[in-house]
Backbone as ProteinMPNN parsed JSONL, in Angstrom:
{"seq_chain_A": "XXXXXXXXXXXXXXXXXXXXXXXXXXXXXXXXXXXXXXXXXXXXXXXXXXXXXXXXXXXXXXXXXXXXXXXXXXXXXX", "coords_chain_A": {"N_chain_A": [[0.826, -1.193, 0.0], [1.852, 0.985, 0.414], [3.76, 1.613, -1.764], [2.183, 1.958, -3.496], [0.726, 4.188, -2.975], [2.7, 5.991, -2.983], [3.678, 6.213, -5.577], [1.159, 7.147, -6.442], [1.278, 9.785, -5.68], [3.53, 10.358, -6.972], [2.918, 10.306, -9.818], [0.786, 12.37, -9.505], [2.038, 14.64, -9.229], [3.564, 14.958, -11.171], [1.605, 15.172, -13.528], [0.779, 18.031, -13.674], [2.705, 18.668, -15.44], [2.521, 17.234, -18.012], [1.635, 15.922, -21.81], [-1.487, 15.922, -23.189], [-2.633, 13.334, -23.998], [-0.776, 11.724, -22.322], [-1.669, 12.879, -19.626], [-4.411, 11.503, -19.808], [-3.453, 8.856, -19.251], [-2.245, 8.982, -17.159], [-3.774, 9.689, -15.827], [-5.889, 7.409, -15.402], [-4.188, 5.517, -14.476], [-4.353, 6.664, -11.743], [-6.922, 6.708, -11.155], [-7.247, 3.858, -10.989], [-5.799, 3.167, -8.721], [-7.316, 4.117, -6.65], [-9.269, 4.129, -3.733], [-11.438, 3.075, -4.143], [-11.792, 1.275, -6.708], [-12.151, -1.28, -8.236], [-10.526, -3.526, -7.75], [-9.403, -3.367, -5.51], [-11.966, -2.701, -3.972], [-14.204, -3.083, -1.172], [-15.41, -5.371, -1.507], [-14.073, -7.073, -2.741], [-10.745, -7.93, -2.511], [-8.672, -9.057, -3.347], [-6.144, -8.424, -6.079], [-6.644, -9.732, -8.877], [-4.215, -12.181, -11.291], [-4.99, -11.325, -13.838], [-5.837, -8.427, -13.91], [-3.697, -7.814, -12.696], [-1.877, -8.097, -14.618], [-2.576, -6.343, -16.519], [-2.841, -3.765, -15.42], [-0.032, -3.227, -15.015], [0.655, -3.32, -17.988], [-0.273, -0.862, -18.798], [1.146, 0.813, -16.514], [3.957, 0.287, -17.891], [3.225, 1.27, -20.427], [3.202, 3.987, -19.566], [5.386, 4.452, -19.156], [7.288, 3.935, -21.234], [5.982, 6.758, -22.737], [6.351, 8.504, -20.59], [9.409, 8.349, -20.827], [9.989, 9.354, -24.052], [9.025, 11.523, -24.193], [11.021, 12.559, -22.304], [13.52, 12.099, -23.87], [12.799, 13.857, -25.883], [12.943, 16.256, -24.932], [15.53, 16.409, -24.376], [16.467, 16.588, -26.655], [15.568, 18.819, -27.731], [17.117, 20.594, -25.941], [19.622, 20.945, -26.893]], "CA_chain_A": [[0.0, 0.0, 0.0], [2.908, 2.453, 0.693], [4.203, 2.013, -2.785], [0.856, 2.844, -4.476], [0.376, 6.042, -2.159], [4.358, 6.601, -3.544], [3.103, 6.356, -6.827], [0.068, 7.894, -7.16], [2.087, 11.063, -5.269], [4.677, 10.877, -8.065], [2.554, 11.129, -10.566], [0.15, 13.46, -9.717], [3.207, 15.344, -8.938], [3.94, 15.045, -12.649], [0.585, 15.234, -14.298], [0.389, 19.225, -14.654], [3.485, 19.193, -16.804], [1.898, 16.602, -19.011], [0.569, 16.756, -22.674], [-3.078, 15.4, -22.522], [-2.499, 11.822, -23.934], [0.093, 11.721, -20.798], [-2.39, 12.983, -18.653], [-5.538, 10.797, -19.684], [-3.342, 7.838, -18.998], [-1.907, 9.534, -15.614], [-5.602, 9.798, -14.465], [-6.231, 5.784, -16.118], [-3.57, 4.625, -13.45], [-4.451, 6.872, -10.454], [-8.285, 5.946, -10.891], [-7.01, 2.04, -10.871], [-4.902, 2.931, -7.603], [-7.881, 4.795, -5.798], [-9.857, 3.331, -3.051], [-13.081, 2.437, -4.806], [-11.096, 0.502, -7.727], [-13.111, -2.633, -8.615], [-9.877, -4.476, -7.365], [-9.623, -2.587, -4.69], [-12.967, -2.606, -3.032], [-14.191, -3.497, 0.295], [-16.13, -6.716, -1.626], [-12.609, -7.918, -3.456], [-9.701, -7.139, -2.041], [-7.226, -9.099, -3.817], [-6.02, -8.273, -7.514], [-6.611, -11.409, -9.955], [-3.337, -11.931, -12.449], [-5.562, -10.378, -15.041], [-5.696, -7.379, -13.058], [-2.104, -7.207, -12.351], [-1.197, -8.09, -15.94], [-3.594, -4.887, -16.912], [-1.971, -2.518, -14.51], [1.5, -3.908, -15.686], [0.372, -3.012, -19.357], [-0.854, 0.699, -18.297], [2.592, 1.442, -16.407], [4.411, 0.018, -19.187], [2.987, 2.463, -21.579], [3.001, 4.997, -19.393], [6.624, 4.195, -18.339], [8.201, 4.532, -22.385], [5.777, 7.91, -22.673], [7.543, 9.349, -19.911], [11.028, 8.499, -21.701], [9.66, 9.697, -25.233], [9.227, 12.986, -23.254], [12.594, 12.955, -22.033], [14.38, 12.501, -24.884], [12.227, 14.899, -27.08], [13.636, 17.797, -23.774], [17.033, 16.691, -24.134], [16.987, 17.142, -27.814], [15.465, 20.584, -27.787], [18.05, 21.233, -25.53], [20.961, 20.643, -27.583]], "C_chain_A": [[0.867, 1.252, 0.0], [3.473, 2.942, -0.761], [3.112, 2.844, -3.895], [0.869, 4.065, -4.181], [1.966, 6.802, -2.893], [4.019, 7.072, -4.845], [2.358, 6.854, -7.155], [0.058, 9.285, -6.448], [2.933, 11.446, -6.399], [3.533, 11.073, -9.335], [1.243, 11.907, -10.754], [1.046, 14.255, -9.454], [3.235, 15.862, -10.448], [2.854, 15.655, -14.079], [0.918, 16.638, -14.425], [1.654, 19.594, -15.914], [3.6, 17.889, -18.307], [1.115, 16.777, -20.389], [-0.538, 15.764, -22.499], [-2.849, 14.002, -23.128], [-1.544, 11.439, -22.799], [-1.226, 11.333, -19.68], [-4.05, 12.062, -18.669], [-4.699, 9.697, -19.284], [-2.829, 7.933, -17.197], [-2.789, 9.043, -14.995], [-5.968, 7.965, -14.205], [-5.683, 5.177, -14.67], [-3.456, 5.473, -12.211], [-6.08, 6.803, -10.223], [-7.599, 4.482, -10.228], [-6.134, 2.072, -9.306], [-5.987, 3.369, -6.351], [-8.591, 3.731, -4.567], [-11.009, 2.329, -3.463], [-12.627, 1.989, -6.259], [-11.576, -0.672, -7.562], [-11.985, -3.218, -7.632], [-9.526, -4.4, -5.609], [-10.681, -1.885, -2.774], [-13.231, -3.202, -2.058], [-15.055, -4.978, -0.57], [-14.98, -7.69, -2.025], [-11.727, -7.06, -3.508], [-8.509, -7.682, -2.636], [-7.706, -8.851, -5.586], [-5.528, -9.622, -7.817], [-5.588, -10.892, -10.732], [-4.059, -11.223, -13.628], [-5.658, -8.56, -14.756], [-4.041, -6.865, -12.974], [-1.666, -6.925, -13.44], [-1.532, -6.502, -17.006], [-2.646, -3.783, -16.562], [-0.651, -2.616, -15.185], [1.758, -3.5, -17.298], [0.58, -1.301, -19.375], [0.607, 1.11, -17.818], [3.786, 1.293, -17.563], [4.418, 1.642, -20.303], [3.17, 3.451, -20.892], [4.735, 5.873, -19.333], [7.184, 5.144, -20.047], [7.309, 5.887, -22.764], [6.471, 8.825, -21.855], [8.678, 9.455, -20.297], [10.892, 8.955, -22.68], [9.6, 11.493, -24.548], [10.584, 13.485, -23.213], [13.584, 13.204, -22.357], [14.177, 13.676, -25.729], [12.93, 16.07, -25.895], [14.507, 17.729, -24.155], [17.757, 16.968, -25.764], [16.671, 18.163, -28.259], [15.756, 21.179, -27.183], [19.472, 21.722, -26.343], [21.101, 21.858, -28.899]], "O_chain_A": [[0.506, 2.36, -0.398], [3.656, 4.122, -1.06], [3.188, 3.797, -4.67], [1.006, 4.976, -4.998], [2.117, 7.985, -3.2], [4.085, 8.263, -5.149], [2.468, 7.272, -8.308], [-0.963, 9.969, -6.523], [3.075, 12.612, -6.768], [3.41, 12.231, -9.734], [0.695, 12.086, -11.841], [0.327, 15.254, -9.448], [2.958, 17.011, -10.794], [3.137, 16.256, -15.115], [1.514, 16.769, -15.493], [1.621, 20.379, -16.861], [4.43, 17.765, -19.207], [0.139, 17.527, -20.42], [-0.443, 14.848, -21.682], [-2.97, 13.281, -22.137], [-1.945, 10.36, -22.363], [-1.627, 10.29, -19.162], [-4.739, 12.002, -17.65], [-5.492, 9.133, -18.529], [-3.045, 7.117, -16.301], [-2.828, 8.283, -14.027], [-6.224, 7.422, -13.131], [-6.388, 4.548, -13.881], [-2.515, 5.163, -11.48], [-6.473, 6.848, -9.057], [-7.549, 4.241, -9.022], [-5.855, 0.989, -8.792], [-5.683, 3.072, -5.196], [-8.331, 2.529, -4.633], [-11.292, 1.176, -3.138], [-13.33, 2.531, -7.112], [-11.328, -1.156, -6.458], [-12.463, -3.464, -6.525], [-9.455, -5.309, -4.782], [-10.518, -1.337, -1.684], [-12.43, -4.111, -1.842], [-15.283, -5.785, 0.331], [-14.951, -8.876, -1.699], [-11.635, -5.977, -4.087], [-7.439, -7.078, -2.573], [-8.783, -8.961, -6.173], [-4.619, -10.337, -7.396], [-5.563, -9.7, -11.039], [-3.365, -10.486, -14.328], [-5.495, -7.701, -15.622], [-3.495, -5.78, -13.172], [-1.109, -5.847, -13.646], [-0.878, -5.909, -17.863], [-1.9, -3.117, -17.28], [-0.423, -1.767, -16.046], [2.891, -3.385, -17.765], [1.502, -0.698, -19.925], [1.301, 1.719, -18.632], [4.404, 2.27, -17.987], [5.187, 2.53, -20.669], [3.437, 4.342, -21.698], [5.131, 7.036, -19.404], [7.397, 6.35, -20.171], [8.142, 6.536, -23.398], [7.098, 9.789, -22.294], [9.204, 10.565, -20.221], [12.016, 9.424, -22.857], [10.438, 12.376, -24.728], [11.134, 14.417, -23.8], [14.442, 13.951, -21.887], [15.075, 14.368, -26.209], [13.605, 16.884, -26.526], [14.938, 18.813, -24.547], [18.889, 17.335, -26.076], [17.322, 18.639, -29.189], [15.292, 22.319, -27.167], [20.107, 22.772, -26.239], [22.089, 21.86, -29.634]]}, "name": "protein", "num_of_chains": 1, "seq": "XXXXXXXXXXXXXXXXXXXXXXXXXXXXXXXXXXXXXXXXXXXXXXXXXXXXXXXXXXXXXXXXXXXXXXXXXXXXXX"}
């Protein structure tokens, strides 16, 4: 639980300097981290491998968007 709360601190941290395909997927994986998250909920509390594999997909993508970012800065630095 500590790492989620880590995570869904970092990137709402990050979200306002996001362009909006960023930020719809930002929101995608701090909905899926919230309390009232299907997986989440007080009726089912553990996440099924389909679930994980999901989430796992979502950071993924969200992961090489953040580096596609990073590079595109460091080459309109140069």
């Amino acid at each position: 639980m500590h790492m989620l709360y880590q995570l869904k601190g970092y990137i709402n941290n990050i979200r306002p300097s996001l362009g909006d395909k960023e930020k719809a997927l930002a929101d995608t994986l701090v909905g899926l981290m919230s309390f009232d998250a299907k997986w989440y909920s007080s009726t089912r509390r553990n996440m099924t491998q389909d679930d994980g594999w999901y989430v796992s997909r979502l950071m993924t993508e969200f992961e090489v968007m953040l580096d596609g970012l990073h590079k595109d800065n460091e080459a309109s630095r140069l």
